[in-house]
MDTraj code that builds the backbone (N, CA, C; nanometers):
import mdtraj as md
import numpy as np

residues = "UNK UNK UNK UNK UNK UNK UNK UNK UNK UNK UNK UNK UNK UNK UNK UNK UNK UNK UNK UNK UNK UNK UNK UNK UNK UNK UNK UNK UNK UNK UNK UNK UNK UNK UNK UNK UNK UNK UNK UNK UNK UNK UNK UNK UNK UNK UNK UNK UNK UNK UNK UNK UNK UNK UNK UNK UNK UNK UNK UNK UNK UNK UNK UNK UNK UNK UNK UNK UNK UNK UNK UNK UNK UNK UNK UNK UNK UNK UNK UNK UNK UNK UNK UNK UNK UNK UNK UNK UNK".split()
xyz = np.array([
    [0.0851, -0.1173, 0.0000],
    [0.0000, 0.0000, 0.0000],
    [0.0897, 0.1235, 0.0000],
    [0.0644, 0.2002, -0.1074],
    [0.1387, 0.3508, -0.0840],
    [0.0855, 0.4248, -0.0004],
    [0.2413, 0.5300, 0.0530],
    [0.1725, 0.5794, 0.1511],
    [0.0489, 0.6774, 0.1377],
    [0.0594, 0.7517, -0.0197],
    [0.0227, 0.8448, -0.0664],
    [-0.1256, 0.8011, -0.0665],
    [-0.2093, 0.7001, -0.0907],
    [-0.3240, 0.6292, -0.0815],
    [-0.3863, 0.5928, 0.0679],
    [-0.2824, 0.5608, 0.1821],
    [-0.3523, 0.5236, 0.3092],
    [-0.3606, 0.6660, 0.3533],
    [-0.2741, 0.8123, 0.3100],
    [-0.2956, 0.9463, 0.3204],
    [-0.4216, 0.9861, 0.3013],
    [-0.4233, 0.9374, 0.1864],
    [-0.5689, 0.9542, 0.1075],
    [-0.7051, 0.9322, 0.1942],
    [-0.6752, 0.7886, 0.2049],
    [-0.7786, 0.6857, 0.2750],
    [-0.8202, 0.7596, 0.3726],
    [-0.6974, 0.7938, 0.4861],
    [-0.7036, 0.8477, 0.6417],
    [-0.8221, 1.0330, 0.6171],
    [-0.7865, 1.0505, 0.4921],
    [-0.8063, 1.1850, 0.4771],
    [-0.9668, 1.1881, 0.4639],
    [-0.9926, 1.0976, 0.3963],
    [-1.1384, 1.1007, 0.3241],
    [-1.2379, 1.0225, 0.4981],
    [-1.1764, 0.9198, 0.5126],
    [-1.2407, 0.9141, 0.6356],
    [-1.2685, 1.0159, 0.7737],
    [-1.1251, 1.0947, 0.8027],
    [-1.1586, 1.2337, 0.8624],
    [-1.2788, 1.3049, 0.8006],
    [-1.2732, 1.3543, 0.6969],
    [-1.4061, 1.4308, 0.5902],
    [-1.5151, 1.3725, 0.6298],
    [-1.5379, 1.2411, 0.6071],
    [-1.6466, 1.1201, 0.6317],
    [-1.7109, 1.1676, 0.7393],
    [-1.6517, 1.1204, 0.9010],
    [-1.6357, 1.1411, 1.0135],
    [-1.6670, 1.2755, 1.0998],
    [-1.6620, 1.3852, 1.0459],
    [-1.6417, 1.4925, 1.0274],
    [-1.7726, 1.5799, 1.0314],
    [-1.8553, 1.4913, 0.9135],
    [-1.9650, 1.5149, 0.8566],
    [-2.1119, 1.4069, 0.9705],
    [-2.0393, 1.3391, 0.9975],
    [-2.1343, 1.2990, 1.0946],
    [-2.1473, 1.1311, 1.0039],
    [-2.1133, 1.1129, 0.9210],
    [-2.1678, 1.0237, 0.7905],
    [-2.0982, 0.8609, 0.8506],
    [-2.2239, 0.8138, 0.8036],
    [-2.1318, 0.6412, 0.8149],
    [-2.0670, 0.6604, 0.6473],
    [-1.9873, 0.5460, 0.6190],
    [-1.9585, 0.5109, 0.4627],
    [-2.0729, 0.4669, 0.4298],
    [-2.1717, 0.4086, 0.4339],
    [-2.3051, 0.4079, 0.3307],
    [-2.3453, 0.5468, 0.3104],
    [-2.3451, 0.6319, 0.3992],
    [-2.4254, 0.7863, 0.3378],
    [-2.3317, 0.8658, 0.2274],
    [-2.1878, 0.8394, 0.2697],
    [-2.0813, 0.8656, 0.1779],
    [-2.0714, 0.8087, 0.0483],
    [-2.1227, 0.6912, 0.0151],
    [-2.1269, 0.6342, -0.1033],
    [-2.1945, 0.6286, -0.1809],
    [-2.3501, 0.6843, -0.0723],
    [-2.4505, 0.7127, -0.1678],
    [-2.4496, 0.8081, -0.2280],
    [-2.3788, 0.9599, -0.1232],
    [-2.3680, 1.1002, -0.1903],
    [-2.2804, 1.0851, -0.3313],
    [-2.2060, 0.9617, -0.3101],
    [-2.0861, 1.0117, -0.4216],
    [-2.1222, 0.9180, -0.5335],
    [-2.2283, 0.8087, -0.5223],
    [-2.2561, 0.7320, -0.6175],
    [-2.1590, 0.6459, -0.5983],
    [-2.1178, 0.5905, -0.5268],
    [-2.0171, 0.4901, -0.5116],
    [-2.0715, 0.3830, -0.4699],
    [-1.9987, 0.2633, -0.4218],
    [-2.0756, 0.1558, -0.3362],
    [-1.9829, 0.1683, -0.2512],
    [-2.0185, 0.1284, -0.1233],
    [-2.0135, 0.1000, 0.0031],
    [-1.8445, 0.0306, 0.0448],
    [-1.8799, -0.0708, -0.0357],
    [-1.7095, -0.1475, 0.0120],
    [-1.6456, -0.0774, -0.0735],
    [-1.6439, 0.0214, -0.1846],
    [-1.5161, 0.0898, -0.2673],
    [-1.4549, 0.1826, -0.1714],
    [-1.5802, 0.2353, -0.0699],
    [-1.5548, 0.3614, -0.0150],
    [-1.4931, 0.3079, 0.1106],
    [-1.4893, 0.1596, 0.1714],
    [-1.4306, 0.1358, 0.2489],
    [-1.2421, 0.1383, 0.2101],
    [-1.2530, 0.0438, 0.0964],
    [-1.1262, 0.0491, 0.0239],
    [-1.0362, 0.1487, 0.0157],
    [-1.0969, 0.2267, -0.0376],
    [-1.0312, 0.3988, -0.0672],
    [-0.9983, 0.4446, 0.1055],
    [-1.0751, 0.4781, 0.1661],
    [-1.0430, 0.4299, 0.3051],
    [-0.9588, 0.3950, 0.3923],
    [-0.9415, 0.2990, 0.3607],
    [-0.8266, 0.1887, 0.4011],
    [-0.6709, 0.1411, 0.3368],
    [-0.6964, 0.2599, 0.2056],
    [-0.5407, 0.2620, 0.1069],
    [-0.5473, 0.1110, 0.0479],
    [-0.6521, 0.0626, 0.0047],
    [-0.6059, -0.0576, -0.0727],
    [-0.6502, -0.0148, -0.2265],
    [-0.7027, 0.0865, -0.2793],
    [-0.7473, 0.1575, -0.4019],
    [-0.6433, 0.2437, -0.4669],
    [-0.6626, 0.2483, -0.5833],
    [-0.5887, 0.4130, -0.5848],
    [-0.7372, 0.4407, -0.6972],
    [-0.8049, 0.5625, -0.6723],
    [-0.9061, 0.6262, -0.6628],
    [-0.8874, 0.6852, -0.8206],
    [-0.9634, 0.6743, -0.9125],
    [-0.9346, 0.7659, -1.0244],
    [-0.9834, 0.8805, -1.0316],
    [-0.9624, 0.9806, -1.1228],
    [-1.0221, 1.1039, -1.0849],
    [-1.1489, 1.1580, -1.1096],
    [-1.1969, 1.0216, -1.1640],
    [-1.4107, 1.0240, -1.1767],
    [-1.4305, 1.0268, -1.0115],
    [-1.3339, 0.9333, -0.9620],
    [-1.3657, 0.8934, -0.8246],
    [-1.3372, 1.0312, -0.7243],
    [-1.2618, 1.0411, -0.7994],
    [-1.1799, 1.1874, -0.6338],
    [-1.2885, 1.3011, -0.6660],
    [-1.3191, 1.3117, -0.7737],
    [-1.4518, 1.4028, -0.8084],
    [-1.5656, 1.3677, -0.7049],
    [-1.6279, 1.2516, -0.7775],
    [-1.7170, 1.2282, -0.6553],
    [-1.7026, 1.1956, -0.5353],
    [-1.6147, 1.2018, -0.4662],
    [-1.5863, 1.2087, -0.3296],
    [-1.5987, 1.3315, -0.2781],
    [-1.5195, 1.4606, -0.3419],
    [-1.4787, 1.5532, -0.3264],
    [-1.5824, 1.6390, -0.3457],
    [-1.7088, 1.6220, -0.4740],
    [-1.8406, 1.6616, -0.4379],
    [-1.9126, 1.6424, -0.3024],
    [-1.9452, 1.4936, -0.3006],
    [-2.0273, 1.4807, -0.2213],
    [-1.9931, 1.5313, -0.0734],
    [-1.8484, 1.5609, -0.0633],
    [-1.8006, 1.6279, 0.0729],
    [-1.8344, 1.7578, 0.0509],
    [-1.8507, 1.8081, -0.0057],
    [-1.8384, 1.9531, -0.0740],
    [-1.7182, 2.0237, -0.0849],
    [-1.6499, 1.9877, -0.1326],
    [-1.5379, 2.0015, -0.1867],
    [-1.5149, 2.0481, -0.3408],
    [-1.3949, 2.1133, -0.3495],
    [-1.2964, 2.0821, -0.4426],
    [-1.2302, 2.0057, -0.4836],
    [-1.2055, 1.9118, -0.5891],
    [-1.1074, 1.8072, -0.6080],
    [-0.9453, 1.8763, -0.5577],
    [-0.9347, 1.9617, -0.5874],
    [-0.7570, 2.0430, -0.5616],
    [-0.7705, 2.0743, -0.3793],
    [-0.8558, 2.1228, -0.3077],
    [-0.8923, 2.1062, -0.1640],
    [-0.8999, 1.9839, -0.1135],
    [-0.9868, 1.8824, -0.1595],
    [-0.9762, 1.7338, -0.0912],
    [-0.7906, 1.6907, -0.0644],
    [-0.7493, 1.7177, -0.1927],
    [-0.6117, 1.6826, -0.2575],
    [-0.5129, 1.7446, -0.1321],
    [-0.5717, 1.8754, -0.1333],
    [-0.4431, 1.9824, -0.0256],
    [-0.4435, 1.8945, 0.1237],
    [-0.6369, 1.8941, 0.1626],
    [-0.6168, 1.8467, 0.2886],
    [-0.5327, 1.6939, 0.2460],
    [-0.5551, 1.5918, 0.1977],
    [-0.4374, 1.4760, 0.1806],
    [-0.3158, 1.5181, 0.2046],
    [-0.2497, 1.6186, 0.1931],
    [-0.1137, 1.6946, 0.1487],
    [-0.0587, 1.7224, 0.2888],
    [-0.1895, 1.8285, 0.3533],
    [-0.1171, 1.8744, 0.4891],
    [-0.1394, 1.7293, 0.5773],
    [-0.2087, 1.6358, 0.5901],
    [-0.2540, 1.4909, 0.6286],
    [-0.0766, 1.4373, 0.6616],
    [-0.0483, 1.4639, 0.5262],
    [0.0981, 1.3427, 0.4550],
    [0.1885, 1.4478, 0.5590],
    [0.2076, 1.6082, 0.5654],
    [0.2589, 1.6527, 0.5986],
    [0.2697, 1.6185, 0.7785],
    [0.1489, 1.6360, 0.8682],
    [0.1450, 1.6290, 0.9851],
    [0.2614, 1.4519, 1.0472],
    [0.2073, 1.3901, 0.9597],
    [0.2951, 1.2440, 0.9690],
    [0.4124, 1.2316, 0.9971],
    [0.4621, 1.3426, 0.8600],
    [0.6293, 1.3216, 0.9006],
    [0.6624, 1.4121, 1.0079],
    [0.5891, 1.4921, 1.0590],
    [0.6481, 1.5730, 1.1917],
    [0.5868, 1.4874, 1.3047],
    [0.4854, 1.4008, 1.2992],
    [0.4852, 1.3288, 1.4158],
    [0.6121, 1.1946, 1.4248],
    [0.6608, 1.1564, 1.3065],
    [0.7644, 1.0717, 1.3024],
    [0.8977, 1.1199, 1.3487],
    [0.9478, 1.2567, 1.2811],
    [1.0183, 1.3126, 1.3658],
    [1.0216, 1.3195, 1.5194],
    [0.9289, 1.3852, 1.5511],
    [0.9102, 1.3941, 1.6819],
    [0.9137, 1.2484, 1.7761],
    [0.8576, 1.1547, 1.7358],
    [0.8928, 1.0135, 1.7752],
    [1.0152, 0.9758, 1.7447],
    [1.0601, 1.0236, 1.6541],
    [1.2320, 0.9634, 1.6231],
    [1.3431, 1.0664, 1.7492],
    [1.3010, 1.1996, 1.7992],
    [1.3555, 1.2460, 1.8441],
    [1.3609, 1.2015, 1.9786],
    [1.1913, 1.1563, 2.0222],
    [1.2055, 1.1006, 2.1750],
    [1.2777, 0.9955, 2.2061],
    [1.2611, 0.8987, 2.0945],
    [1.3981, 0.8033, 2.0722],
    [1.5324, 0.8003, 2.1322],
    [1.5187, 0.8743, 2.1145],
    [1.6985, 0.9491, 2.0656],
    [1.8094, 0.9929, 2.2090],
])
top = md.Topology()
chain = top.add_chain()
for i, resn in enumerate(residues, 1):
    res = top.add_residue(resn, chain, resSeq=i)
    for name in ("N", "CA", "C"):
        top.add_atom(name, md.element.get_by_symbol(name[0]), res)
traj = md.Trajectory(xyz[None], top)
């Protein structure tokens, strides 16, 4: 699994979560089914961009906003790894 996809996954479930939504209300908004949206989810997908559309709708989103929050997501990680590598240390 890339990391760039369980980023993803972690990201869209925050959004999900967020919203109050199980993944069935999420899949219905986005026209998806149910176990894709678990998948995507869970970083075992990589999402095409029909898909990141309708995700990124039905959140109300932007496809380039869904994308950013993934970005600062990927970003917070490596400063919590740091920071664990430092207590390490």
């Amino acid at each position: 699994m890339s990391k760039l996809c369980a980023s993803f996954g972690v990201t869209v479930r925050q959004l999900r979560e967020a919203q109050g939504w199980s993944q069935e209300i999420l899949a219905e908004k986005a026209q998806l089914n149910r176990s894709y949206v678990g998948e995507v989810e869970r970083g075992k997908v990589i999402p095409s961009l029909i898909t990141l559309d309708k995700l990124a709708s039905a959140l109300g989103l932007k496809i380039s906003d869904l994308l950013a929050q993934c970005e600062r997501h990927r970003g917070q990680q490596a400063v919590y790894k740091l920071n664990l590598a430092s207590i390490a240390c």
